[in-house]
Phi, psi and omega in degrees: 000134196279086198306107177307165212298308189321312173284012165283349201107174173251130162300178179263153161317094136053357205313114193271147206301152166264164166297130193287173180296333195298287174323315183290321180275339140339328173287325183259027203281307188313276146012256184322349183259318184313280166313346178265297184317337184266310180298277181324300160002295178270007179264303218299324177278344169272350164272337152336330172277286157346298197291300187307348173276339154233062162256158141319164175269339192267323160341306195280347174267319198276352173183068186287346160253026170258181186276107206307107207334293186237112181290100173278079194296324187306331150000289182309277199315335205260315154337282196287348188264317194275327170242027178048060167285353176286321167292342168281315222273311184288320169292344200277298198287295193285005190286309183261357175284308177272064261136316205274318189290298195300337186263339164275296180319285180319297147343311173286324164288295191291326142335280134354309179267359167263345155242357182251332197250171194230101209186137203286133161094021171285336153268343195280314190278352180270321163307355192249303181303358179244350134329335185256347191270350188229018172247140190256164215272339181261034166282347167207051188285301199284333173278347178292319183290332182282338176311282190326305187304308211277338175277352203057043177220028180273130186094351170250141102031270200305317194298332174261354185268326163328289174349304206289325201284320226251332202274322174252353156320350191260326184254018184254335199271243177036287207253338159258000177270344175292318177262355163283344165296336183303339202257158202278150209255354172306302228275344181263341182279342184263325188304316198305316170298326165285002192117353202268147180272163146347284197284331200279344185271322176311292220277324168201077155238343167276291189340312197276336173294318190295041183268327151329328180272273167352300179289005181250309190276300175308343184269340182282307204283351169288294131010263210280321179314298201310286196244042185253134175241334189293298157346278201301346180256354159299304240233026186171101177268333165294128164294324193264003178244045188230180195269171211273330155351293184281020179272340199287348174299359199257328179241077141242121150262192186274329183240008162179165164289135171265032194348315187293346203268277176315354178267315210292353197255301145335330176273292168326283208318306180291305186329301196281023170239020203217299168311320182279318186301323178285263224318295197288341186332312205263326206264337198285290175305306206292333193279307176276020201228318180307153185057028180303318189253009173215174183089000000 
């Protein structure tokens, strides 16, 4: 007698094909073509630059998208002498080292108090600091130069570093009060049990958390210090007290440009803010991604 199906037991399951690597990876291709395309987009004028810096000047005319007969290092070198980066590049650094620290303290604190404390009229005033995220600086070139003049500090160092502190402070409050709302109101109820003040909670339990955020309002607030010109040919009438933005004006002549001069200078230029973006990469993304979802 022949057992019918019923008597066999329960079948075994099914097993279904997993989907191949081909397949899956098919699904991100699009993706992936896009982020490769937005990747060449953003490479391509800085190798482009590169290149164009050890060219010749009739090179950069007679074939600006080839490659250079002859790699021309003196390039550099002619770059750094003729148009006297070295005295921009040393007003460029401490200018923009105190521009940065003053934007980060200042910036964390108020942050801290916009997002932890409780106190009338605290949002009307982070709403007056987000105001500034939609005034463009040259919207207030005259009254600021007249502000500087009456105070005395128009034509100085401090009167421009203000300018810079005052000019980034708005999206620096911004990016760190988003992630300090990110984080749990626990780590302040136990320090407040241990004993920690106001300051002891600030510098230290948020501050050491914050460094994604820190590493974000500094690679931003660098930046923008870092390659800003308009400001430093207002607010700084000395040529030798003014930033490395104005060496590149030195091969604009009168009957012509020295393009090979001016990329190689663009290049030196770019480079410690392309080096600070590397250093900073892991904590700088994790800084804009924080608080994504509050504030």
């Amino acid at each position: 007698m022949t057992p019918s199906p019923s008597n066999l037991g329960p079948r075994p399951p099914v097993q279904q094909r997993a989907p191949g690597r081909w397949a899956a990876s098919l699904r991100y291709l699009p993706v992936t073509l896009v982020l490769a395309g937005v990747s060449v987009v953003m490479v391509a004028p800085l190798i482009w630059t590169v290149i164009s810096s050890l060219k010749t000047n009739r090179e950069f005319f007679t074939s600006p998208w080839s490659l250079p007969a002859e790699f021309r290092i003196e390039n550099f070198a002619t770059a750094w002498t003729e148009g006297r980066l070295g005295t921009y590049a040393f007003n460029s650094v401490w200018i923009t080292t105190v521009s940065v620290v003053a934007i980060v303290v200042l910036s964390s604190m108020a942050a801290f108090a916009f997002a932890r404390l409780e106190f009338r009229g605290r949002d009307k005033i982070f709403a007056i600091f987000l105001v500034g995220l939609i005034i463009p600086i040259q919207g207030v070139l005259v009254p600021l130069f007249l502000m500087l003049k009456e105070v005395g500090l128009l034509y100085t160092y401090p009167g421009l570093v203000l300018s810079y502190v005052a000019w980034g402070l708005p999206l620096a409050i911004y990016v760190m009060r988003a992630f300090f709302l990110s984080l749990p109101r626990d780590l302040e109820d136990a320090a407040r049990i241990d004993g920690c003040g106001l300051l002891g909670i600030y510098w230290r339990i948020l501050m050491p958390i914050a460094k994604p955020a820190v590493a974000t309002v500094a690679v931003f607030s660098a930046l923008g210090v870092w390659n800003e010109l308009l400001l430093v040919q207002l607010f700084i009438s000395e040529d030798t007290m003014r930033t490395l933005p104005r060496g590149l004006l030195a091969f604009s002549y009168q009957h012509q440009t020295r393009y090979d001069l001016t990329f190689a200078a663009v290049t030196m230029i770019a480079l410690p803010m392309v080096a600070l973006y590397a250093v900073f990469q892991r904590w700088f993304i994790d800084g804009l991604t924080a608080g994504a979802l509050k504030g």
